[in-house]
Every structure is written in C-alpha cells, then in structure tokens.
C-alpha positions in Angstrom: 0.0 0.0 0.0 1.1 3.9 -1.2 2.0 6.0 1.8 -0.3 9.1 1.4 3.1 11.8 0.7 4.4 8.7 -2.1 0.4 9.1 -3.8 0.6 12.9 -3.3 4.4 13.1 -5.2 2.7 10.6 -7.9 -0.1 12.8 -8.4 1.7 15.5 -8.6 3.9 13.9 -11.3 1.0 13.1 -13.5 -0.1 17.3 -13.3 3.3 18.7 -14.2 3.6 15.7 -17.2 0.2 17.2 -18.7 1.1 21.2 -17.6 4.4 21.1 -18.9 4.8 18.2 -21.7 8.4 18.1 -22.9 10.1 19.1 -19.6 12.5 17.5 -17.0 12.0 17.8 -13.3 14.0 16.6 -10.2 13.3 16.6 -7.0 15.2 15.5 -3.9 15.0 15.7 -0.3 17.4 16.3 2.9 16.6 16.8 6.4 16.6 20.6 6.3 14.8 20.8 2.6 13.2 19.6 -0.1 14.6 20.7 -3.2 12.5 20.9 -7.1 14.3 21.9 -10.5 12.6 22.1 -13.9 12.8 23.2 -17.5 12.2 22.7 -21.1 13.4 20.0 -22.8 15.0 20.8 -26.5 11.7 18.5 -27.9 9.2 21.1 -26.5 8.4 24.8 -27.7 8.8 26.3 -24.7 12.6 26.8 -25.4 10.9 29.5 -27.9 10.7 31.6 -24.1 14.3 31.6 -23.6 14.5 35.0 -24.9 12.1 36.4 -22.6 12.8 34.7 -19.7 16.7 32.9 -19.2 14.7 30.2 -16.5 13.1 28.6 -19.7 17.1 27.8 -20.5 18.6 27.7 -16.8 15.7 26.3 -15.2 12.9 27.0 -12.8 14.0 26.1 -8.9 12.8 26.0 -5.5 14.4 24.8 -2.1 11.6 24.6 0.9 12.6 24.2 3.9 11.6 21.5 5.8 9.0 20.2 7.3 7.4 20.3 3.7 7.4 17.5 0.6 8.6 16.4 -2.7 5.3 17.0 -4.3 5.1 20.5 -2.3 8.9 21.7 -4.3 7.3 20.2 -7.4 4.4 21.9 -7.1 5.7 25.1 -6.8 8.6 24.6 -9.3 5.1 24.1 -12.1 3.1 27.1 -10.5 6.3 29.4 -11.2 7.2 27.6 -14.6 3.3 28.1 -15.6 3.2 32.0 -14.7 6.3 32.8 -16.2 4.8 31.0 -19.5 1.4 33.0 -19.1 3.7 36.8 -18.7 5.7 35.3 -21.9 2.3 35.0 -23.9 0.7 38.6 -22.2 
C-alpha cells in the first residue's frame, strides 16, 4: 500500500507531465529541505521563451525548507514555470 506523501508526489507527477509536456523535473530531499528543478526539454516549444525569460534555459528552482514535501517543491517549481509562460504570452 502507497503511503499518502508517495500518492501525493505521484499525483503530482502526472499534473506537471500534462502542464508542462516536454520538460524535465527533479526533486530531492534532505533533512533541512526539499529541493525541485525544472525546464524545457529541446523537444518542447517552450525553449521559444528563452529570450524572454533565461529560467526557460537555466531552469525553474525552489528549495523549501523543511518540514514540507517532494510533491510540495514540485508543485511550486510548475506554478512558477506556468506563470512565467502566461507573462511570456501577455
């Protein structure tokens, strides 16, 4: 059986595959934070950003401190990576 935080982190997963097709992520945790990095892959358009905004070539990152989550960094890495793209398109 899934731990709740392992089906939260899977769940969150599936959301930033369909926000953000044709990115990487990482995440990773220590005891003092959880850690999330993103960006466009060369396969998706969003690499059309970079002139706009460098994190579309350098990456979009967070570091929370703990007690937080995996899917909480993630989560956050896709909210900034999604307003970035919706300023871009302003």
């Amino acid at each position: 059986m899934n731990k709740p935080c392992e089906t939260d982190l899977e769940a969150t997963i599936q959301a930033f595959r369909v926000a953000l097709p044709g990115w990487w992520f990482s995440v990773c945790e220590c005891d003092v934070s959880c850690d999330a990095s993103a960006a466009p892959t060369r396969h998706s358009g969003d690499t059309a950003l970079i002139p706009q905004d460098e994190r579309f070539n350098s990456g979009f990152h967070v570091d929370l401190t703990q007690p937080s989550t995996l899917a909480d960094a993630l989560r956050c890495v896709m909210e900034d990576a999604l307003e970035a793209k919706g300023k871009c398109h302003e």
